[in-house]
C-alpha positions in Angstrom: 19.5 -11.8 -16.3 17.3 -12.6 -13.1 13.8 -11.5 -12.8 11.8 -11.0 -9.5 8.3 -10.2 -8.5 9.0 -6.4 -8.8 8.9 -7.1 -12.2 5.3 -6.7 -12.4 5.2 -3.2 -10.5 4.5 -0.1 -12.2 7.0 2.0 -9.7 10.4 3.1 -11.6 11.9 2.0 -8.4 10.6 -1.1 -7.4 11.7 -1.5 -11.4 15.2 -0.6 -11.0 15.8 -3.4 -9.1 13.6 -6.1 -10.7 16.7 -7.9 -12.4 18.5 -7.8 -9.2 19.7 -11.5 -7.7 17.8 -10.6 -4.5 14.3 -12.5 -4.6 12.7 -9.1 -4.0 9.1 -9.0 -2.9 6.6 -5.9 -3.2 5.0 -5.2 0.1 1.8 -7.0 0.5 0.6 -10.3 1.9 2.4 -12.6 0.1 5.6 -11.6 1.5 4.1 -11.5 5.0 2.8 -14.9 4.8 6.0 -16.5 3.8 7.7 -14.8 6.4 5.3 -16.5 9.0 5.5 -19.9 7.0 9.1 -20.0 7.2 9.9 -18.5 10.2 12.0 -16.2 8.4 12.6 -12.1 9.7 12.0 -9.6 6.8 14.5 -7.1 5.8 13.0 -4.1 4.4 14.6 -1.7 2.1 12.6 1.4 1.8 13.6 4.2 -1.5 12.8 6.5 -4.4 13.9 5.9 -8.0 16.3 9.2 -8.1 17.6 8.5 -4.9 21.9 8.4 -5.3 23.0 6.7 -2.2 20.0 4.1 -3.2 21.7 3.1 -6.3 25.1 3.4 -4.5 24.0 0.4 -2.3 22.0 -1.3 -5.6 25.3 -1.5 -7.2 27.5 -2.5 -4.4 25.1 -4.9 -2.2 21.7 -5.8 -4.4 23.7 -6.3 -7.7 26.3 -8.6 -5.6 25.7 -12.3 -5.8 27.1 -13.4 -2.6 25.2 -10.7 -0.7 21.4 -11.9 -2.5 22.4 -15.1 -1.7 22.6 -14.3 2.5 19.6 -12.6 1.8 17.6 -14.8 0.1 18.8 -17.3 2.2 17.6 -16.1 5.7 15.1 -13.5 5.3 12.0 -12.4 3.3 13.4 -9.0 1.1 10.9 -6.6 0.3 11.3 -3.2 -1.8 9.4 -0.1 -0.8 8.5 3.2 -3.3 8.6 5.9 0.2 6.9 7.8 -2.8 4.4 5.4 -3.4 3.5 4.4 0.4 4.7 7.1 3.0 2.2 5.8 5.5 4.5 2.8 5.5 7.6 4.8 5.0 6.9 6.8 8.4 6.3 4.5 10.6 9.8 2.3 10.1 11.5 6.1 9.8 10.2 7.0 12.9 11.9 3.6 14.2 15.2 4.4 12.5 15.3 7.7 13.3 14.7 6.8 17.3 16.8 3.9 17.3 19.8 5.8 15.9 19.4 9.5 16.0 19.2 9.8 12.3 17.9 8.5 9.1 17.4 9.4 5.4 17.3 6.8 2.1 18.3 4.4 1.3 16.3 2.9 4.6 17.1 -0.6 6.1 14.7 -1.8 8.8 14.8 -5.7 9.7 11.3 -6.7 11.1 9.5 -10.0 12.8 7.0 -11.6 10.6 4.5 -9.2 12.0 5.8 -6.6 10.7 7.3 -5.1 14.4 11.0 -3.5 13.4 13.8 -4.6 15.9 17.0 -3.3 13.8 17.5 -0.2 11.5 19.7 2.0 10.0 20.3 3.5 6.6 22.9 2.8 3.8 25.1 -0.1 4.6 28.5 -0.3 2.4 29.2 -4.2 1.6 32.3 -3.8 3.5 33.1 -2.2 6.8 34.0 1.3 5.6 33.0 5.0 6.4 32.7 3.7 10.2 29.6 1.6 8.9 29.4 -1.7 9.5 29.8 -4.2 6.5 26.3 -5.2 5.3 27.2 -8.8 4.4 28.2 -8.8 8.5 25.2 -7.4 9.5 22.9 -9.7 7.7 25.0 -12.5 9.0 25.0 -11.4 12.6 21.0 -10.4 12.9 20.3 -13.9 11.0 22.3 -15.7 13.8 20.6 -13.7 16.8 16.9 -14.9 15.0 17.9 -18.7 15.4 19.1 -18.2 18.6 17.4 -15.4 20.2 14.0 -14.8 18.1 11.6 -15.0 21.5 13.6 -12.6 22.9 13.9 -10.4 19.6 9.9 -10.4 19.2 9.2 -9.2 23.1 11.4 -6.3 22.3 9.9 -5.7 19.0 6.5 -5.6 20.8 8.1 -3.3 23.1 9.4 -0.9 20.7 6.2 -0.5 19.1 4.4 0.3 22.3 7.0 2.6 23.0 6.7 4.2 19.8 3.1 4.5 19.7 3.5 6.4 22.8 6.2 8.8 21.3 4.2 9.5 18.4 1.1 10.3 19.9 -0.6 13.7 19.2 -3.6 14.8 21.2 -4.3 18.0 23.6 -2.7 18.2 26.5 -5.6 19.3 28.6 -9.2 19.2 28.4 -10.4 22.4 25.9 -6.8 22.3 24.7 -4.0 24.7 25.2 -4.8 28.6 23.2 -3.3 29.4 20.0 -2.3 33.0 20.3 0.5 35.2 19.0 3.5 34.0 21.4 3.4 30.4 19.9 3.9 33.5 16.0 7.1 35.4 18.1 8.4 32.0 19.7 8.9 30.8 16.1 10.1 33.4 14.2 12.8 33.7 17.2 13.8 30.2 16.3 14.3 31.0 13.0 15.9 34.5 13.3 18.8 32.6 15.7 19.1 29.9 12.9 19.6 32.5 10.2 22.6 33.0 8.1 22.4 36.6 7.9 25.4 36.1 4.9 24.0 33.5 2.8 20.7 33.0 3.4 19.1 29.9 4.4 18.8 28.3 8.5 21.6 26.2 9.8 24.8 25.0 8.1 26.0 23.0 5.4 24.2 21.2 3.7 21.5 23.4 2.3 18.2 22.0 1.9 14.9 24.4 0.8 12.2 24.2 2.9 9.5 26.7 1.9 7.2 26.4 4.6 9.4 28.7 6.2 8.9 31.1 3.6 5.5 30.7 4.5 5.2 31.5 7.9 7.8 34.2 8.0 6.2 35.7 4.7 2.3 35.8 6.4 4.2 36.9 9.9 5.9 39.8 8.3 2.2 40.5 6.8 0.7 40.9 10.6 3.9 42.3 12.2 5.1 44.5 9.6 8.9 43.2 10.7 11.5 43.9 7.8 14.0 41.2 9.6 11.3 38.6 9.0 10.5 39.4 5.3 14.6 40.0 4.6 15.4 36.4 6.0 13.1 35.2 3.3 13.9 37.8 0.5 17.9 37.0 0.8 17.2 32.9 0.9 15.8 33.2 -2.3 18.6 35.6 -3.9 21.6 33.7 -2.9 19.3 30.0 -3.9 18.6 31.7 -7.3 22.4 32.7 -7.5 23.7 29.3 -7.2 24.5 26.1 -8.5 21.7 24.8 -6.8 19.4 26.7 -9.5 19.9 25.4 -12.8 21.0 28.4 -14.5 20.3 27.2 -17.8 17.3 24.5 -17.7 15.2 26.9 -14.8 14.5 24.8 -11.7 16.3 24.2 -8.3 18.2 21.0 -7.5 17.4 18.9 -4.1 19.8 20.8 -1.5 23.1 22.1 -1.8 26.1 19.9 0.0 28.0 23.5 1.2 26.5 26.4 2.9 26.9 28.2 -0.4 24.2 26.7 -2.3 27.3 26.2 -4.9 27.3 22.6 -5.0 24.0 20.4 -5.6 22.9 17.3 -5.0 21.5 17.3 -8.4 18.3 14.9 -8.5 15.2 17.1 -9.3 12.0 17.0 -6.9 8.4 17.7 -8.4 7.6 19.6 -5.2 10.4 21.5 -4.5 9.7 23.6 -8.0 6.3 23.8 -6.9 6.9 25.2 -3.4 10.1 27.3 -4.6 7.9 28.9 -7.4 5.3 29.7 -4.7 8.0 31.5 -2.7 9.1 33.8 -5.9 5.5 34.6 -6.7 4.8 36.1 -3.2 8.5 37.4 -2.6 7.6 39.3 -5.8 4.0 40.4 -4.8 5.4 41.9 -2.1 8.9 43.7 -3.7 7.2 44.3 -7.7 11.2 43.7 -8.4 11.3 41.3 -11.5 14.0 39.2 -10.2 11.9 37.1 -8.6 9.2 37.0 -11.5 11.8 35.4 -13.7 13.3 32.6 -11.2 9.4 31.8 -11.1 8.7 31.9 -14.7 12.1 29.7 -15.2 10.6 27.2 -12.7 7.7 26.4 -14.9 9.9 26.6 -17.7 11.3 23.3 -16.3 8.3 21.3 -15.4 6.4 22.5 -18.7 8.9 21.1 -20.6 10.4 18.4 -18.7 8.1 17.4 -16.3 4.7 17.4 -18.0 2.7 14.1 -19.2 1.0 15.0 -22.1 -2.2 14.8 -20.6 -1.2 17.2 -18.5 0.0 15.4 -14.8 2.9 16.3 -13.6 6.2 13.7 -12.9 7.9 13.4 -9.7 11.4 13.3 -9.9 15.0 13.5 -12.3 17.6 11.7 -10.9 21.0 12.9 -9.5 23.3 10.5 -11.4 23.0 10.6 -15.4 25.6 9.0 -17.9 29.2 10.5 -18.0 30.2 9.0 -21.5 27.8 7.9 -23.7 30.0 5.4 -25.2 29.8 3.6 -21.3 26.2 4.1 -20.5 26.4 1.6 -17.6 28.8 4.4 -16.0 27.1 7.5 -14.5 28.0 9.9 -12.0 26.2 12.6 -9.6 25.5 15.9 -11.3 27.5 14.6 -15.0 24.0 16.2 -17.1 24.7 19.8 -15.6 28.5 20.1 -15.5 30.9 21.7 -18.3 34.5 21.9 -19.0 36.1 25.5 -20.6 36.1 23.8 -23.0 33.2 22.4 -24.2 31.9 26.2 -24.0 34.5 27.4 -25.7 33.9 24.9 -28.3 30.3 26.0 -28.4 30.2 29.7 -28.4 32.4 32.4 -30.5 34.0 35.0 -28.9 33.1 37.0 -26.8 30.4 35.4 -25.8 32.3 32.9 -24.5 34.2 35.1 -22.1 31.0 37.0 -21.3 28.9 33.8 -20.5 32.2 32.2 -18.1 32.8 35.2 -16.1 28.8 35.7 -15.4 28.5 31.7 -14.5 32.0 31.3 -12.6 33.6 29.0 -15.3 37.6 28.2 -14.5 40.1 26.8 -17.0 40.3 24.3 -14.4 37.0 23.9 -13.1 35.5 25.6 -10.5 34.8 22.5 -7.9 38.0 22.2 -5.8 36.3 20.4 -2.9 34.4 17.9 -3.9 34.5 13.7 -3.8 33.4 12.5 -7.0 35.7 12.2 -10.0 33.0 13.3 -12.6 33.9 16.6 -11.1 37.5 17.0 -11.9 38.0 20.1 -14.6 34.5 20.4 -14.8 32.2 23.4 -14.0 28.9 24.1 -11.8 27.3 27.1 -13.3 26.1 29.6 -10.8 26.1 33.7 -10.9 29.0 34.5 -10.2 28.7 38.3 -11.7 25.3 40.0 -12.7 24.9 41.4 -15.9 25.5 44.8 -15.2 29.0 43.5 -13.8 29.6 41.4 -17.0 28.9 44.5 -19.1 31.0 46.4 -16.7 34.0 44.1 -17.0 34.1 43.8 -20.8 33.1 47.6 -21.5 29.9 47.0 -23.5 26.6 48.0 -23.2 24.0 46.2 -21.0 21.3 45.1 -23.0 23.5 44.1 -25.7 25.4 42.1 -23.3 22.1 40.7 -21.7 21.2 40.2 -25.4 24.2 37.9 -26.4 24.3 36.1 -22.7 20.9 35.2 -23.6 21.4 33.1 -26.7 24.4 32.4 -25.5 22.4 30.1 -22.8 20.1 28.6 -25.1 23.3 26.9 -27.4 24.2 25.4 -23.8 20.9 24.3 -23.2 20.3 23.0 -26.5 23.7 21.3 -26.9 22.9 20.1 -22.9 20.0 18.5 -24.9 21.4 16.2 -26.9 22.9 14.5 -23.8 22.0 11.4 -21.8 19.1 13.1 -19.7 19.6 11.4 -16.0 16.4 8.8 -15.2 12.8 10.3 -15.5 10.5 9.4 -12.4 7.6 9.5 -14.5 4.5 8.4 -12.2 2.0 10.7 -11.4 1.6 11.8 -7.4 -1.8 13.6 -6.3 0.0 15.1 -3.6 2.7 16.3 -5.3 0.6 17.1 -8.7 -1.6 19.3 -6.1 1.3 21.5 -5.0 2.5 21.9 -8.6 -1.5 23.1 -9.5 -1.0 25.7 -6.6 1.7 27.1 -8.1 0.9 26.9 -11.5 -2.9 28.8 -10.9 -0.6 31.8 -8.8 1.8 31.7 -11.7 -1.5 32.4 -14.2 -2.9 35.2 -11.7 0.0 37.1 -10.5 2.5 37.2 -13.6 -0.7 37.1 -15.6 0.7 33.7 -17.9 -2.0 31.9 -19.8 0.1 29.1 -20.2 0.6 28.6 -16.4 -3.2 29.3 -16.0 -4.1 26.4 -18.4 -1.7 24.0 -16.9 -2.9 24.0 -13.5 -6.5 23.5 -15.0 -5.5 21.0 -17.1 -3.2 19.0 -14.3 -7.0 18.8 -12.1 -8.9 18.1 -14.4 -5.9 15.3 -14.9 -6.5 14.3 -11.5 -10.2 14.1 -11.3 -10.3 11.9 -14.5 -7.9 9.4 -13.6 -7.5 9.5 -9.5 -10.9 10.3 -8.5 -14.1 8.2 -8.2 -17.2 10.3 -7.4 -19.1 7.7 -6.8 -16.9 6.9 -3.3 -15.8 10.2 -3.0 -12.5 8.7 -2.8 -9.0 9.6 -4.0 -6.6 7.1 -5.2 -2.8 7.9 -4.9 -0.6 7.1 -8.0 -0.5 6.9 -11.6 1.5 5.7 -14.4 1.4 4.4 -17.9 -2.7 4.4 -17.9 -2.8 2.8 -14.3 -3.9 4.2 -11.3 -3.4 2.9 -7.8 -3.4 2.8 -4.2 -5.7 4.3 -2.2 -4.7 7.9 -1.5 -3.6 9.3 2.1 -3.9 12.1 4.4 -1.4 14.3 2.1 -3.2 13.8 -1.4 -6.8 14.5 0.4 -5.2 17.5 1.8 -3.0 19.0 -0.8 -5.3 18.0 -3.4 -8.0 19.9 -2.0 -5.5 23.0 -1.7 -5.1 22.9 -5.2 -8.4 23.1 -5.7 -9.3 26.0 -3.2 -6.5 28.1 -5.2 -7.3 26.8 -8.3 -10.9 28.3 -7.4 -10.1 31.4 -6.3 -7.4 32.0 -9.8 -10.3 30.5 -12.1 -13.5 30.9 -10.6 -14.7 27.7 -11.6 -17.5 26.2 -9.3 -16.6 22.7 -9.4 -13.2 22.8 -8.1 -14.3 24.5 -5.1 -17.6 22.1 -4.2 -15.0 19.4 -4.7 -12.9 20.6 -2.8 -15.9 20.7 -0.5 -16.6 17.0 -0.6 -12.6 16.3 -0.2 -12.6 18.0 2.7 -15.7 16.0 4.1 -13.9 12.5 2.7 -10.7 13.3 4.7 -12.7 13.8 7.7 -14.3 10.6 7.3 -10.9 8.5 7.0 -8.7 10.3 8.9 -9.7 12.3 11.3 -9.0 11.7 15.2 -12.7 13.1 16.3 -12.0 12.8 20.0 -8.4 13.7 20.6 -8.0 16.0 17.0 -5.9 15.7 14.5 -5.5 13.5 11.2 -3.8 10.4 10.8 -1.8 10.0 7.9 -2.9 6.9 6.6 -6.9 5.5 6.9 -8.0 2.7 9.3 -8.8 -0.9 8.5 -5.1 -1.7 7.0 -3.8 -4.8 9.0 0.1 -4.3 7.9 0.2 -0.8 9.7 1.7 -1.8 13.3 0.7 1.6 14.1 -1.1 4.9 12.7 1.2 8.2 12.8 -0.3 11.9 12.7 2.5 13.3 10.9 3.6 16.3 12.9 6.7 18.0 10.7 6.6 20.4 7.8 10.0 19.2 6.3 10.5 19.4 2.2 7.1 18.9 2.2 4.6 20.3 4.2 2.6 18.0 6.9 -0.9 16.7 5.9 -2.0 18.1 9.3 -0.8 21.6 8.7 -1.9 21.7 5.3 -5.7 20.2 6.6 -6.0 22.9 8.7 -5.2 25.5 6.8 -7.8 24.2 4.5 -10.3 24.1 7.1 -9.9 27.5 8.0 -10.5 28.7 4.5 -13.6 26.5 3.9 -14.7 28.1 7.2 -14.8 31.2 5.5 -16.1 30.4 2.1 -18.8 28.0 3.3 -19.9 29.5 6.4 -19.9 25.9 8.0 -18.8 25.3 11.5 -17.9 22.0 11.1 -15.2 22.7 9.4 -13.6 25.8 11.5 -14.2 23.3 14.8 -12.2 20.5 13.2 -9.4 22.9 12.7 -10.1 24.0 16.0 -9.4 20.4 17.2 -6.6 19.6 15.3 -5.0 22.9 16.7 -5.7 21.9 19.8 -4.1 18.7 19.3 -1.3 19.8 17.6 -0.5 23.2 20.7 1.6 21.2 22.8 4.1 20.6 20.0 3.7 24.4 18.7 4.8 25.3 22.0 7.4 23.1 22.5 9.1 23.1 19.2 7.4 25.6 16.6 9.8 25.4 14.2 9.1 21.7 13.3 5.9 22.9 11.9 6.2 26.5 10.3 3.3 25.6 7.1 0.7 25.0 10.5 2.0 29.0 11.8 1.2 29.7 8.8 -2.3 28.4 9.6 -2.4 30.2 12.7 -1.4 33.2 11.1 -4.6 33.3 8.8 -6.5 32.4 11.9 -5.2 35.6 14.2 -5.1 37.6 11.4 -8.6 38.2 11.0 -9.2 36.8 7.8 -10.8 39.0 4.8 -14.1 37.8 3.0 -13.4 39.3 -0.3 -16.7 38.8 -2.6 -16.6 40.1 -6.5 -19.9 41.1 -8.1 -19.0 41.3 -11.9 -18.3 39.6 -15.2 -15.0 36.7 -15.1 -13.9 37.9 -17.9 -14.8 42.0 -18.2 -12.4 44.5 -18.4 -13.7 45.9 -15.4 -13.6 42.5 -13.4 -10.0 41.8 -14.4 -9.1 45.9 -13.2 -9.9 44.5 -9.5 -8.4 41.0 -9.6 -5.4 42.7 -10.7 -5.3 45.1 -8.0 -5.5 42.4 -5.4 -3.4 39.9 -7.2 -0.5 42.6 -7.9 -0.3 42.4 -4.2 0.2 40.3 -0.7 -3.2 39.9 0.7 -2.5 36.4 2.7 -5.2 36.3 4.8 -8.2 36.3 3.2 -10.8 34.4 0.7 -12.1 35.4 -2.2 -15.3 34.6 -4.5 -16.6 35.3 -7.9 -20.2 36.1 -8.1 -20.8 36.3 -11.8 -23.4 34.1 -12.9 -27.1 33.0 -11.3 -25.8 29.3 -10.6 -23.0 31.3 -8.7 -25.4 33.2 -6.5 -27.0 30.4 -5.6 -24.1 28.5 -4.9 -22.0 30.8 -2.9 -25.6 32.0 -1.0 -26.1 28.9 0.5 -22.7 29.0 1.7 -23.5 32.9 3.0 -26.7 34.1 2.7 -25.4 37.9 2.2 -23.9 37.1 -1.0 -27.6 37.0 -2.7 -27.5 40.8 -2.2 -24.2 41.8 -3.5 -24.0 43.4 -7.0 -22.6 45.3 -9.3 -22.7 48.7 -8.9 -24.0 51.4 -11.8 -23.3 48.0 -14.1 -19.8 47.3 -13.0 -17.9 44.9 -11.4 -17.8 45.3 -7.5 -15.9 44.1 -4.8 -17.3 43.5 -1.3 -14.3 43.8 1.5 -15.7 42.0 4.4 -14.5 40.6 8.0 -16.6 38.3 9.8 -19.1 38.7 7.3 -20.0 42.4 7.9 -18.7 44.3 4.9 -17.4 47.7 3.5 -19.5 49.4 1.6 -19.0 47.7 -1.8 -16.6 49.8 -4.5 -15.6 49.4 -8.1 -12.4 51.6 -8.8 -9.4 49.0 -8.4 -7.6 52.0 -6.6 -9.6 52.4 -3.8 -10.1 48.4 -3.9 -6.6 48.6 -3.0 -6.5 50.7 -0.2 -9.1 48.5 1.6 -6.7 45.8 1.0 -3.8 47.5 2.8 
């Protein structure tokens, strides 16, 4: 079996293909010196381990002899982890993506020596097929056009660049910068009310993907508005997600998207920050409703990722893969979605009656299978299970009564998932993101405060304290990115710096623990110092001083994930707030500015920074607690502001001298707030002038309304 230099990586993906024939190189100067030495253009193939259409094209083109061979013949082939380096993954995608319209994963960008792309596109079949060109031809043709053509190739590489640089550009379009006010709010929640499907749930057509920041926004605008249509638009999304087979109705979890407008069938790989995200959503659509449905898609969430997803030193992975093994007598064959899927049978086989019946009419299993419209072949007589009949409809059906029926359906599910067990479990992504780990700790430390869950509690603690022992050197101040099996690398970008320091700002205000918050102090400070635009606002995603960036991006969309940008600002705002520094409200204040021309022109692209500018206009509450962390009396008022919606607002814990101090030389009025007749007390204040202080958590909960 061949070996390349990816063999010495510590990516899963760079991994999967180290036995490939393709003389693979890892991106770094080694690559880009033999490119220049040999005259030779680089093709680029940028992907993520549980990626399906990137194994699709392992198999068919990277696996195939005669292929490696025209690659290794006339380029330089380098493998990227998009996971691993987005700084280097965004800047070819914005390429693709203006060069064709489009883009996605597997990517394939063909580049000069300097790194300047001049061809791109995504998923190539060997052959010409599916109205793609054949890759083999392409390699063939674009190696033929570099022999004859490569001056010419280069100038309009340089060009594109320029060009690009232009297009991607973020900075205010006036002097003082254009004003963030409540029309940019209306414009998009417009957008997304016309995008809407009032039936279904979700914005747009088929396919289906999540995308909570729009949760966000339009959660936090119904808080300011008071508009039902906004809050509904959110409240059905999550009903009909949690209802389908894009919810893993035994395991907990949500899938990547769903491939109809149903959210029936799922492109089944798993994403670390999609559970985090989602279980955000649940917790606040539950804050807001108290109705328990939400509460247990939540709770099944971290399920998932406590028992699947968790190192044991308590990180977090990043990703399960689509495809798993069919047969495990041919483990070289697997197909998309074979772990989740189930023939009549093999339930039938597993359960006495009637559970049985019970459990296939509440999940939609048919004889036949329930997928009639699907491609692959794994699919034939098999079964996605979604809710296809609540429990009150089973116990309706079958003439029994409710809680035995929710009794039997329940154990009924854990011989599935058990017997699912003893499968072939698709491919574990198993290193450790800061970004993505920073997400999962937001959620987690909400999980621990609003369904009051120790467990959830002491993995978010545990998954920082993770972070700051293995990612983060105090004496630089400095993040690094990734780790995996006891090594930690690359230095970290815009995103980590940013949702890391989220993490630790709610993490803070679940816990109460001083340190996470002055780090998240010093965080903020570091990300200033390596990012931030100081004359035209904004952050760059990626620091200066690397040489094989042809460009630095300010990443301007909240997509699956949310932007660095939006997320830094939000940030800022709340350290505003806490700290009583204007530095950091007047680099929000840039970056907003920077960032208004593309809020007005297309708000939708970044709902998580509405969101932003929603805690901004909303007149943000200074909640301060005077009391004990852990007295009866103390826990009476956190509960009474956690068993509710309260998004605009900060909140600190005086309850200890090193506290006062702390938190005084932030704002000087906290050295005078106290308990009151020796109990716990909560300060309600805006702009620093406060309500006069009370300790009954029911009138604490009218000043919150």
């Amino acid at each position: 079996m061949p070996t390349n230099r990816l063999a010495n990586e510590k990516s899963p993906y760079l991994l999967q293909h180290a036995h490939n024939p393709v003389d693979w190189h890892p991106w770094g100067p080694e690559a880009f010196e033999k490119a220049r030495r040999e005259n030779k253009p680089i093709f680029l193939s940028i992907g993520y381990s549980t990626c399906h259409w990137c194994h699709v094209m392992e198999r068919e083109s990277f696996e195939n002899d005669g292929i490696a061979a025209l690659l290794n013949r006339d380029y330089v082939a380098i493998k990227v982890d998009r996971e691993e380096r987005p700084d280097v993954d965004r800047i070819y995608m914005t390429f693709v993506q203006a060069t064709t319209g489009g883009g996605g994963w597997p990517m394939s960008v063909w580049l000069t020596p300097e790194l300047q792309p001049f061809f791109g596109g995504t998923y190539f079949p060997p052959e010409n097929r599916f109205g793609h060109p054949g890759f083999a031809s392409v390699l063939t043709q674009i190696a033929d056009a570099w022999r004859a053509d490569r001056g010419q190739i280069e100038d309009s590489a340089r060009d594109v660049v320029a060009q690009l640089q232009k297009q991607v550009a973020v900075a205010p379009a006036h002097a003082g910068g254009a004003a963030i006010d409540a029309a940019i709010l209306d414009t998009g929640y417009f957008v997304f009310r016309r995008t809407f499907d009032s039936h279904l749930g979700g914005f747009g057509g088929a396919p289906k993907f999540p995308r909570p920041s729009v949760h966000n926004f339009l959660l936090r605008y119904y808080a300011r508005t008071k508009s039902d249509e906004a809050l509904e638009m959110v409240l059905l999304t999550l009903r009909e997600m949690a209802k389908g087979g894009m919810h893993d109705q035994l395991g907990g979890g949500f899938h990547r998207y769903s491939v109809d407008d149903r959210w029936f069938v799922p492109h089944f790989e798993k994403m670390l920050y999609d559970q985090a995200q989602l279980a955000i959503s649940y917790l606040e659509a539950f804050q807001i409703t108290r109705e328990p449905e939400y509460a247990a898609t939540a709770r099944r969430i971290f399920d998932y990722v406590l028992r699947d997803m968790t190192d044991a030193a308590g990180g977090f992975y990043s990703a399960e893969d689509a495809d798993s093994v069919i047969d495990p007598a041919e483990p070289g064959r697997k197909g998309e979605g074979a772990f989740y899927i189930w023939t009549a049978a093999e339930i039938r086989a597993l359960l006495a009656p009637p559970a049985a019946d019970w459990l296939c009419y509440r999940y939609g299993v048919a004889e036949g299978g329930n997928v009639t419209h699907d491609p692959h072949e794994e699919f034939t007589g098999r079964n996605i299970l979604y809710q296809a009949n609540d429990v009150e409809d089973v116990a309706l059906h079958f003439e029994r009564p409710v809680e035995e029926v929710r009794a039997r359906l329940g154990e009924a599910e854990r011989v599935l998932l058990e017997a699912r067990g003893r499968r072939v479990r698709p491919h574990l992504d198993d290193k450790v993101l800061t970004s993505w780990n920073g997400l999962m700790i937001s959620a987690f430390a909400l999980g621990g405060a609003v369904l009051e869950e120790p467990r959830c509690a002491e993995a978010a603690r545990r998954a920082a304290e993770f972070l700051i022992a293995r990612m983060y050197d105090p004496a630089a101040g400095a993040l690094l990115r990734r780790y995996r099996q006891g090594d930690a690398a690359i230095p970290a970008f815009l995103d980590d710096y940013a949702l890391f320091t989220q993490a630790l700002l709610d993490l803070y205000e679940a816990q109460f623990d001083l340190r996470h918050l002055e780090l998240a102090v010093r965080l903020a400070e570091k990300q200033s110092e390596l990012f931030e635009d100081r004359e035209h606002g904004g952050f760059f995603s990626a620091a200066a001083g690397d040489a094989s960036l042809v460009m630095r991006v300010k990443e301007d969309y909240d997509g699956a994930e949310p932007s660095g940008n939006s997320v830094a600002v939000m940030n800022l705002l709340r350290l505003a707030q806490m700290t009583g520094r204007a530095a950091f409200r007047e680099a929000a204040d840039r970056a907003l500015a920077a960032f208004a021309p593309r809020l007005n022109a297309a708000p939708v692209a970044l709902p998580q920074m509405l969101a932003a500018c929603e805690f901004l206009l909303g007149a943000p509450r200074e909640i301060v607690l005077a009391g004990d962390r852990d007295g009866a009396d103390t826990r009476a008022l956190l509960r009474a502001l956690r068993g509710r919606f309260v998004p605009n607002r900060i909140v600190l814990l005086v309850d200890s001298p090193e506290a006062r101090r702390t938190l005084a030389a932030f704002i000087p009025t906290i050295a005078s707030m106290e308990k009151q007749n020796a109990r716990a007390a909560a300060y309600v204040c805006r702009n620093y002038t406060c309500e006069l202080p009370v300790s009954e958590a029911d009138r604490f909960a009218e000043l919150l309304q």
